[in-house]
C-alpha positions in Angstrom: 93.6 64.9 118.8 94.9 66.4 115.5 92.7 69.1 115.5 93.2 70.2 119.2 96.4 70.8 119.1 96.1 72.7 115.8 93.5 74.8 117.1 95.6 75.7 120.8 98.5 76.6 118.5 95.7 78.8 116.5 95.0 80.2 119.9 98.0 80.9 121.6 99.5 82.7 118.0 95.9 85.0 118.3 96.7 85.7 122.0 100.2 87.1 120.4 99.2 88.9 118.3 97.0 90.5 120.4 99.9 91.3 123.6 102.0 92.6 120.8 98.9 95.2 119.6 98.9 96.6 122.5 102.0 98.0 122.5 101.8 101.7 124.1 104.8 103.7 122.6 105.9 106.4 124.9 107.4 110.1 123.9 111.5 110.1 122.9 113.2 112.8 125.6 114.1 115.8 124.5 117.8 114.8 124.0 117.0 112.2 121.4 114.7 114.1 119.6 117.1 116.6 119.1 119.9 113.9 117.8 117.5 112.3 115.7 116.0 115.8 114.3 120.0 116.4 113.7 120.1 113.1 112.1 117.2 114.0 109.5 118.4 116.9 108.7 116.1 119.3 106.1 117.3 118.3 102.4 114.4 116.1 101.9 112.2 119.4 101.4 114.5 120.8 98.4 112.7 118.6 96.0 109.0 118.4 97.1 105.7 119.3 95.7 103.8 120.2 98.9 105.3 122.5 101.5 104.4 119.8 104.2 104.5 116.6 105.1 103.9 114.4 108.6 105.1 111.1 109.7 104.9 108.9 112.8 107.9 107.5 113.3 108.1 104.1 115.4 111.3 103.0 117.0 113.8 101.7 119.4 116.9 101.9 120.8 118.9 98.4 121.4 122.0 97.9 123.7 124.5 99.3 121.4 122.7 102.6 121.4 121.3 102.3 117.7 118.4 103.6 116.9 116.1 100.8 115.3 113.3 102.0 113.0 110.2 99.7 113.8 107.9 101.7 111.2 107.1 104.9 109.2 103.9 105.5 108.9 103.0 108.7 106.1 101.2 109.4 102.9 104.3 109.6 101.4 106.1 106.8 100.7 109.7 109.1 99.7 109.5 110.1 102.6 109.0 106.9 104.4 112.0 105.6 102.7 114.4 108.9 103.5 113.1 108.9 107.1 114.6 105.2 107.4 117.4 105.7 105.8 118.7 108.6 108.1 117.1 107.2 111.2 118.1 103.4 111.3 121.0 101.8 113.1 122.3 105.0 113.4 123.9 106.0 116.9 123.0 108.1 119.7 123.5 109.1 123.0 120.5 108.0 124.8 120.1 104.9 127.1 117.0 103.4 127.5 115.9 103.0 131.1 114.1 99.5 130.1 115.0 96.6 127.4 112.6 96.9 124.6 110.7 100.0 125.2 109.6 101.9 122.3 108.9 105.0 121.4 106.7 107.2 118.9 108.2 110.3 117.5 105.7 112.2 115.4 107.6 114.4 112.5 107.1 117.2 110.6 108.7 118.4 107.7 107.7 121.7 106.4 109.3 123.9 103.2 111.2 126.9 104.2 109.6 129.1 101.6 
């Protein structure tokens, strides 16, 4: 009986794991990109090696109107970290039309030369 139960609990944390994959981010308006492009600003180039750099940023906006920073995902870990930093629980102007959803907002940061 033990082992039942232990392997329905196995079972139902796989099933999950496996709704939460499947997640299918959707494209910020063009309103909130522009505040969160204002909220990144450019002074991360200043100091970089490469003239470019990419990142997919993964995120959410809660009741209060904060944006909250699911994940970074880059090659670059500074950048990861500075992309955070300006982007989470900061506040903007846009109201999700449903609780929860999330969106992915691909970013580019290239080097005025």
């Amino acid at each position: 009986m033990k082992n039942v139960k232990l392997f329905i609990l196995a079972l139902g944390l796989f099933t999950l794991n496996l709704s939460a994959a499947n997640l299918n981010p959707i494209k910020p308006t063009d309103d909130l990109r522009y505040e969160m492009v204002d909220l990144i600003g450019s002074n991360f180039m200043d100091d970089m090696l490469q003239d470019e750099y990419a990142a997919d940023v993964l995120f959410t906006v809660n009741a209060n109107r904060e944006l909250i920073v699911l994940s970074v995902d880059s090659e670059n870990a500074e950048l990861e970290t500075y992309l955070k930093r300006k982007l989470n629980y900061k506040k903007v102007n846009h109201k999700p039309s449903k609780r929860g959803e999330i969106y992915l907002l691909p970013v580019k940061m290239v080097k005025k030369l």
